[in-house]
C-alpha positions as CSV (number, residue, x, y, z in Angstrom):
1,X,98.2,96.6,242.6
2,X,100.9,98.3,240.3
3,X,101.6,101.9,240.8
4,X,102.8,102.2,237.7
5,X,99.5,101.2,236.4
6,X,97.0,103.0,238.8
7,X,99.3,106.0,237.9
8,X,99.2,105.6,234.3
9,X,94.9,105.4,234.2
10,X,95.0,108.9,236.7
11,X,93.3,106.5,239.4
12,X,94.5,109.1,242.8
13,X,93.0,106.7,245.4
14,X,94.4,103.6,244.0
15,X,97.6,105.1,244.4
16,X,97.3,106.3,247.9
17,X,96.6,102.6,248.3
18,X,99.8,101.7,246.6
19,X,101.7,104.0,248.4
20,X,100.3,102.9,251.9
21,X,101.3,99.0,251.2
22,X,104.7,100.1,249.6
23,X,105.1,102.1,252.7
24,X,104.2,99.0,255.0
25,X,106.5,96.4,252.9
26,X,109.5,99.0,253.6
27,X,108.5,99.1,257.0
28,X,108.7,95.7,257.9
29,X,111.9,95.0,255.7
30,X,113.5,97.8,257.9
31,X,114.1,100.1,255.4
32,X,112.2,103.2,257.6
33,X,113.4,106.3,255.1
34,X,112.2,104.0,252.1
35,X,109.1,103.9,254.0
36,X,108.6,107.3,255.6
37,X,108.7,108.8,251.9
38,X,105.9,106.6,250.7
39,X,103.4,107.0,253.7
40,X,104.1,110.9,253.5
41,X,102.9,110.4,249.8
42,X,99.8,108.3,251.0
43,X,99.4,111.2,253.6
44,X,99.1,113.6,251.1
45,X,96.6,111.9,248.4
46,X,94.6,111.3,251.8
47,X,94.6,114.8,252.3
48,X,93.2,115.2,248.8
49,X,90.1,113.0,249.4
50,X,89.6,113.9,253.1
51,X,89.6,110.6,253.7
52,X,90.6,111.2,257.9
53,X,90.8,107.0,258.4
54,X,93.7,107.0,255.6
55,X,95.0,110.1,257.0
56,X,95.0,108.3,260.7
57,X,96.7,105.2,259.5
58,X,99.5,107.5,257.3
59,X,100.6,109.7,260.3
60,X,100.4,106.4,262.9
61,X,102.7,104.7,260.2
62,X,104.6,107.7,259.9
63,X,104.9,107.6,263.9
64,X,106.1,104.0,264.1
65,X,108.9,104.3,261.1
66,X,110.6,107.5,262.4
67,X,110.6,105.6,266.3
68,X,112.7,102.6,264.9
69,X,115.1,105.9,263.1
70,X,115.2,107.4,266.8
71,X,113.5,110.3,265.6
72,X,111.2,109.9,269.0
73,X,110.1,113.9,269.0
74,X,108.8,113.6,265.3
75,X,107.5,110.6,266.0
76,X,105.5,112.4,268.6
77,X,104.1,114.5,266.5
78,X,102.7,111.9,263.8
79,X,100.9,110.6,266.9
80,X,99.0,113.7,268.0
């Protein structure tokens, strides 16, 4: 999926999606604050669509990024 692309056709849910697996790739290359700024971007176009299983997955993602940055009490509060 191209984000470029999804954005360029107005397509809001396909880039949430983008976002989320951007967010995961950054993750598990360690770059966390590459990572952290896309999932709060899937977070919000979850938001959008009330889509709460998107939403769950952003703020768990969220969650585990900022534990690896040592931010433990925001962390905590992705995870409520």
């Amino acid at each position: 999926m191209n984000l470029g692309l999804v954005k360029e056709l107005g397509d809001r849910a396909a880039q949430g999606r983008a976002f989320g697996n951007l967010g995961n790739t950054h993750y598990l290359l360690g770059n966390f604050v590459e990572a952290i700024k896309f999932h709060r971007q899937r977070l919000s176009i979850a938001k959008e669509f009330g889509d709460k299983a998107a939403e769950r997955r952003a703020y768990s993602n969220l969650g585990n990024a900022l534990i690896f940055l040592g931010q433990f009490n925001a962390a905590t509060e992705y995870y409520r």
